[in-house]
SETI-874157 format. One line per 3 residues: number of its first residue (from 1); their letters; for each residue x, y, z of N, C-alpha, C. Coordinates in pm, whole numbers. Atoms other than C-alpha are relative to their C-alpha. Example, Ala and Ser with C-alpha at 12.3 -4.5 7.8 and 13.67 -1.06 7.14 Angstrom:
<kezas>
1 = as = 89 -119 0 1230 -450 780 90 120 0  -82 -119 -6 1367 -106 714 -77 109 73
</kezas>
This chain:
<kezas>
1 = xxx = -69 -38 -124 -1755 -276 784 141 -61 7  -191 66 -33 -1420 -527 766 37 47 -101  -89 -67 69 -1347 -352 442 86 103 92
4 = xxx = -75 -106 -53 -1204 0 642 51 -76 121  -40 65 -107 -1080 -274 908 114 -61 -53  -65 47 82 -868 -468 630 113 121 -19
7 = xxx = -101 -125 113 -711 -137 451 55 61 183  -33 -43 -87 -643 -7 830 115 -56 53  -86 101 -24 -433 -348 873 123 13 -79
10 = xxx = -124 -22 120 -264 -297 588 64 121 -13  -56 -162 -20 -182 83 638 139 -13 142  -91 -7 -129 -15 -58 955 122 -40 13
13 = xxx = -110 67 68 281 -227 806 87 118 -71  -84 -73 29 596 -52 694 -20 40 -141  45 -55 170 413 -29 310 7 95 27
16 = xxx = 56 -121 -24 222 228 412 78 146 40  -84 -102 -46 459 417 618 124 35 -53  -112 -57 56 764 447 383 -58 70 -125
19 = xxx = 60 -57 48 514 523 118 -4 143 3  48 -107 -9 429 843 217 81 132 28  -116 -44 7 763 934 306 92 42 -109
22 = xxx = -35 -17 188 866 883 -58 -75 47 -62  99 -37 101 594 996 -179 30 193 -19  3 -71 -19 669 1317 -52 140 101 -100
25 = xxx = -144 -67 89 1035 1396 -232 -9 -76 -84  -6 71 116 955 1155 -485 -134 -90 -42  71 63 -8 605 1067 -590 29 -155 -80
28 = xxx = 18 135 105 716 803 -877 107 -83 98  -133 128 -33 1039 668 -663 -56 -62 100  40 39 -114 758 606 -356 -32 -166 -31
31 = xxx = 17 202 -2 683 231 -451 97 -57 -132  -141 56 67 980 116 -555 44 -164 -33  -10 161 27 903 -243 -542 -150 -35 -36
34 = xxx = 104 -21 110 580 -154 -725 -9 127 -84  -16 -121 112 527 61 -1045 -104 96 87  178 -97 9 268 377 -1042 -81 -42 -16
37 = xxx = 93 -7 114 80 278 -1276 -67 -119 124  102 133 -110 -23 -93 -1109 -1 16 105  41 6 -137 25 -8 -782 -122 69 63
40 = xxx = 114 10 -11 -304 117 -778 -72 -111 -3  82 122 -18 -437 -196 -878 72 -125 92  -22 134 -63 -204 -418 -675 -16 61 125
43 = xxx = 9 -68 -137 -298 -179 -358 -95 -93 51  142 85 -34 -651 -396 -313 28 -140 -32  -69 131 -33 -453 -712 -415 30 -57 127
46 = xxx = -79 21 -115 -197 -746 -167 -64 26 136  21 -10 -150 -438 -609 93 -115 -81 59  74 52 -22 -693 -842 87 147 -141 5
49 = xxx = -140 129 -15 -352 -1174 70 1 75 124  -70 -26 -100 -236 -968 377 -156 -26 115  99 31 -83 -604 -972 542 34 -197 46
52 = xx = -39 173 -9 -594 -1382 449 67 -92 74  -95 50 -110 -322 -1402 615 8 -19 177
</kezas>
């Protein structure tokens, strides 16, 4: 149950929301201060540090 409570926290932050913005005219230029490739795996990183926090 605090997993979809965590990722909801973290969706709420300006990541999320410029993300999707870029993602849209530019899927590879959307995380620009993370690659493609890892930012899959640093998505469940950073959002469990940001829970911690």
């Amino acid at each position: 149950m605090p997993a979809p409570t965590s990722r909801s926290m973290s969706t709420t932050p300006p990541r999320d929301l410029p993300s999707p913005n870029t993602s849209l005219p530019t899927p590879v230029a959307s995380p620009p201060h993370l690659p493609p490739l890892p930012r899959r795996s640093s998505y469940p990183a950073p959002s469990k540090l940001v829970f911690n926090f």
